[in-house]
N, C-alpha and C positions, 0 to 999 in steps of 0.2 A: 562217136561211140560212147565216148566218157557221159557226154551231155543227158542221150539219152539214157544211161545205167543211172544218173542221178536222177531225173525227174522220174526215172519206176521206183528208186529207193523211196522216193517223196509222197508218192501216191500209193505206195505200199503200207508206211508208216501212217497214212491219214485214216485206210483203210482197217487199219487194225487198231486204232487210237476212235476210231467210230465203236467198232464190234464193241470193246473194251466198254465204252462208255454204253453203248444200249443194253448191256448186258450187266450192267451197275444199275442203269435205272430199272431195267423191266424187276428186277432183284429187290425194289426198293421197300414196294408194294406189299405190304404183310396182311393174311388175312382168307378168311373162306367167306365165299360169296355164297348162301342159301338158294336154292330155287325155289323162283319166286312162283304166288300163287296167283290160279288164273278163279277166276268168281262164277264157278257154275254149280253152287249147293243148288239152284234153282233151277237148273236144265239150261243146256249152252247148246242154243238155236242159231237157225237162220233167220238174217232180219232183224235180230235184235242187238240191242247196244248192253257189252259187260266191262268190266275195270279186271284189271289185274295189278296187283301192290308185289314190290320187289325190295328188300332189304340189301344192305351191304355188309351185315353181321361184325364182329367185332375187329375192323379196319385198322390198321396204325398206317402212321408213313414214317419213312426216315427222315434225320435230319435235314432242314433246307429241303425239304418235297412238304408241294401242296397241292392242295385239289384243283382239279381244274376245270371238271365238268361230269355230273350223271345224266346217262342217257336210259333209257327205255323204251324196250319194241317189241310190234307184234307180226309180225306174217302169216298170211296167207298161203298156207301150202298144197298141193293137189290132192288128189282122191287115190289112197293106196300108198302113200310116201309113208315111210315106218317114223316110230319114236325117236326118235337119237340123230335123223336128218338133219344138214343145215338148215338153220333157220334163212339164211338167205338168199337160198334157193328157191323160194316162193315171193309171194306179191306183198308189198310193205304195208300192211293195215290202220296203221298207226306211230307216232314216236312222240317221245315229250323228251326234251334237255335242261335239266338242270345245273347254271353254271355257277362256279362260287366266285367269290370276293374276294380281296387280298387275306391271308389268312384266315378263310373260314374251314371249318370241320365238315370231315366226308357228311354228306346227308346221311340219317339213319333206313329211309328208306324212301322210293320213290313210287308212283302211281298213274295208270296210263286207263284211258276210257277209250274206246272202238266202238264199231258197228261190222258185227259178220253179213257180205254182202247175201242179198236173196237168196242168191243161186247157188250158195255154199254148203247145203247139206252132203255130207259123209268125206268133205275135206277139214282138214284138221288145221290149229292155229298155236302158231309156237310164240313162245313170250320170252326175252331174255335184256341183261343190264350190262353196260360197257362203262366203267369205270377209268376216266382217266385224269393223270395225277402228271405233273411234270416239275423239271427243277433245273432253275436257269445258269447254265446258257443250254443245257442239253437238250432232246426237245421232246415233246410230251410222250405219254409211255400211256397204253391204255389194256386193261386187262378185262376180260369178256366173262362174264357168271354164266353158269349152269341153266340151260332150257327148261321152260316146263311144255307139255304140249295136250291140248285138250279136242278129243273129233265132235264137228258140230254136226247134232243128231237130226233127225228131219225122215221122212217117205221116202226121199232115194238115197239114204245114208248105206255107203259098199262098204264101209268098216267096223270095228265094233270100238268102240266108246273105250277111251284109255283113259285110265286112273287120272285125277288130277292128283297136282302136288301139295304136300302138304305142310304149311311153315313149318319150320322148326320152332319150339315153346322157345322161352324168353331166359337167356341165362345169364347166371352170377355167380358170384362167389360168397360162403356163406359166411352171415355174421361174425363178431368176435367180441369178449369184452374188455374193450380198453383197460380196467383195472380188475383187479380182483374184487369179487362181488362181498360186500360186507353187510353186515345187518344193521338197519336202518339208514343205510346210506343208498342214494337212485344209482341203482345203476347204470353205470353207462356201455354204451355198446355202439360198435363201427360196424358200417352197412359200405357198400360200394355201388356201383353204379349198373344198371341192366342194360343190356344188349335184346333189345326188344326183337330183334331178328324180323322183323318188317309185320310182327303182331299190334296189334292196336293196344295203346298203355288207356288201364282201366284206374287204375288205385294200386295202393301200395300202403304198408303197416308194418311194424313191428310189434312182438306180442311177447313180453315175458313171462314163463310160465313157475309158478314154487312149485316142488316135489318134494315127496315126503322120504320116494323110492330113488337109488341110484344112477338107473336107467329112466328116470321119468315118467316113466309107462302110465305112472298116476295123474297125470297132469292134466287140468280142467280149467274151463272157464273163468271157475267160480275160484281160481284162487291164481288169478293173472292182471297183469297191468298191460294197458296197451296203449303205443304211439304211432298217429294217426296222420295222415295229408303230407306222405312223401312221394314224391317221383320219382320216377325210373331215373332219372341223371344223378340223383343225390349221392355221393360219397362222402360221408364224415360219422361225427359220433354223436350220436346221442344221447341223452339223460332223459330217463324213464319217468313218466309222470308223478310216480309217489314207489316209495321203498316198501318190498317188498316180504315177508317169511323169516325166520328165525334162526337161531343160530344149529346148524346140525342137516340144515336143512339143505336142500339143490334146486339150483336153478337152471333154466336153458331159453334161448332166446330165436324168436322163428320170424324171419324176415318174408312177408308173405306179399306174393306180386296176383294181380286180378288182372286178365287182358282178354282180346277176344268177345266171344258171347262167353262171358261170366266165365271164364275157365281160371284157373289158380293154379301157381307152382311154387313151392316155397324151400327155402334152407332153412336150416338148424342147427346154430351153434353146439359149442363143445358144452356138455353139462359140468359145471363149475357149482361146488359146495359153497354156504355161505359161513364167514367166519368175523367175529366181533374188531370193532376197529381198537387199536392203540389206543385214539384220540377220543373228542369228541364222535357219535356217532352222527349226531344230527349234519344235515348239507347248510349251506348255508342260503340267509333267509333271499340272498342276491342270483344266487344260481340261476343259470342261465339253463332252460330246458334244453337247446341245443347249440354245440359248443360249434366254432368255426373251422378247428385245427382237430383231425383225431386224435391228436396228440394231449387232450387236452384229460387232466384229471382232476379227483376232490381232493381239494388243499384241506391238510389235515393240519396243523400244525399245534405244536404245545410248544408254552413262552417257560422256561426252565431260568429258574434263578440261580444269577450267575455264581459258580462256586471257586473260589482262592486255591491257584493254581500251587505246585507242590512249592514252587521256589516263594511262593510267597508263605505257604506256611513255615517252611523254614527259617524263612526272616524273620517275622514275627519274635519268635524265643531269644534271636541273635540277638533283634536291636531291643530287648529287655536288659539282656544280662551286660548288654555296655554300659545301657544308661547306669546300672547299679554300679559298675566299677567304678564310674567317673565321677557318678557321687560318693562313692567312698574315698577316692584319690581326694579331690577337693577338698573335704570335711580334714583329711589328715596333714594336707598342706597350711587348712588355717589353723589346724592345732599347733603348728610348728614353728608357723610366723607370732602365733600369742607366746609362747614358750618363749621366740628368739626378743620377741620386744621388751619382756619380763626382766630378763638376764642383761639387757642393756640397759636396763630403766636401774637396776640392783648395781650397775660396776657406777654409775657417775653419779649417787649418791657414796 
């Protein structure tokens, strides 16, 4: 009896030393998965071959978890199944697996091509991404994104055509500037990195604009600086091609991403006044247009000739008024010794 109450304690503790640990990893995983889009601007037929692209949006893992594999799929679901069905419940259309490397980073997004069979009008096709990420000795942990689902049209199509999905645009966090903005000196300014959200990266700028007005409401082309051929991965600071407007003035700096067919989203820094430097104004002639560290700023520096500390002025006067006692002590010492040689030279004649 004892025997068997110890091997249930045993398989008791394994089983809750399991939960404990699947329930740390499935936890590990941080992040909203997008629904992904399926490719029917042009009409989604039967017969014909379309793509669907799936992002994994702004992903972390915890410590010691790595990727371990993105997958992407499409099924084939019957004629009348609603929106919101399993996807695999239906016939597998397609899948592509993307596996990573010893430390490499989640994919930003992944991409799947099919062919809807002939005989497919007025059945519908769902697309969805399975994410999985593991961390040893536990064992892999996979979390499943958001359907999209599009009906493929045709003469004997029994449903009506559901919305496709629509990426979500491209997000960030907006600019800043590293220092306070000074007159004649480049500004510098910190960008972060975009989360493309499974949108296609087109271009990418930074644009400083001078204002005359507080709110910048004023602000134009014709009195802006702009830094050009960045990427969606870039985080650090930059320095502004040439300095900018004058003292009294404000500035604001708009980080502007292009992706897509030519669509644009952009942020805008806090409007910061410009104000005269200490130092010299000019940057110097070695500046590096873009620094490596955000951290990084304009060394201003003034060379201040060195000034004699109190205790040294105090000294000063001291060691005057010695040296004078000690030449008057001496002077009166050899007056004393001429006197005493006199008076001795006078008794022995």
């Amino acid at each position: 009896m004892r025997i068997l109450q110890k091997k249930f304690a045993i398989v008791l503790t394994s089983m809750l030393s399991f939960s404990f640990l699947y329930v740390t990893q499935a936890n590990a995983f941080t992040g909203t998965i997008p629904v992904p889009v399926i490719g029917t601007a042009l009409g989604f037929e039967a017969g014909k071959g379309y793509t669907a692209i799936a992002g994994t949006g702004p992903a972390t893992l915890e410590p010691g978890e790595t990727f371990k594999s993105l997958e992407i799929f499409s099924y084939l679901l019957n004629a009348g199944v609603p929106v919101g069905a399993p996807c695999t419940t239906g016939t597998l259309l397609g899948s592509k697996t993307s596996v990573g490397a010893v430390g490499a980073p989640i994919p930003v997004a992944a991409t799947l091509t099919w062919t809807n069979p002939a005989d497919s009008a007025g059945k519908m096709v769902c697309v969805f991404i399975k994410l999985t990420t593991e961390r040893t000795p536990a064992a892999p942990v996979s979390v499943t994104g958001p359907a999209a689902y599009a009906t493929i049209s045709g003469a004997t199509a029994s449903a009506t055509p559901t919305a496709t999905a629509v990426a979500e645009a491209p997000s960030f966090t907006k600019p800043s500037f590293s220092t306070s903005p000074k007159v004649g000196v480049k500004a510098k300014i910190k960008i972060n990195k975009v989360s493309m959200n499974g949108n296609e990266f087109k271009s990418r700028s930074v644009t400083l604009y001078v204002c005359d007005k507080s709110d910048c409401s004023d602000k134009s082309d014709s009195n802006a600086t702009k830094y050009s051929d960045l990427k969606d991965t870039d985080a650090k600071t930059i320095t502004m091609p040439e300095a900018k407007g004058k003292k009294g003035q404000y500035v604001v700096a708009y980080d502007r991403v292009v992706y897509g067919a030519d669509k644009t989203v952009e942020k805008a820094s806090s409007i910061k006044q410009l104000t005269t430097s200490s130092a010299s104004a000019s940057p110097s002639a070695t500046e590096e247009s873009v620094e490596a560290t955000p951290e990084a700023t304009v060394e201003e520096t003034v060379e201040a000739t060195p000034v004699p500390s109190p205790t040294e002025i105090a000294a000063a006067p001291a060691a005057l008024s010695t040296g004078l006692i000690l030449g008057i002590v001496g002077a009166i010492v050899i007056a004393l010794l001429l006197v005493i040689i006199v008076i001795l030279a006078r008794k022995k004649k």
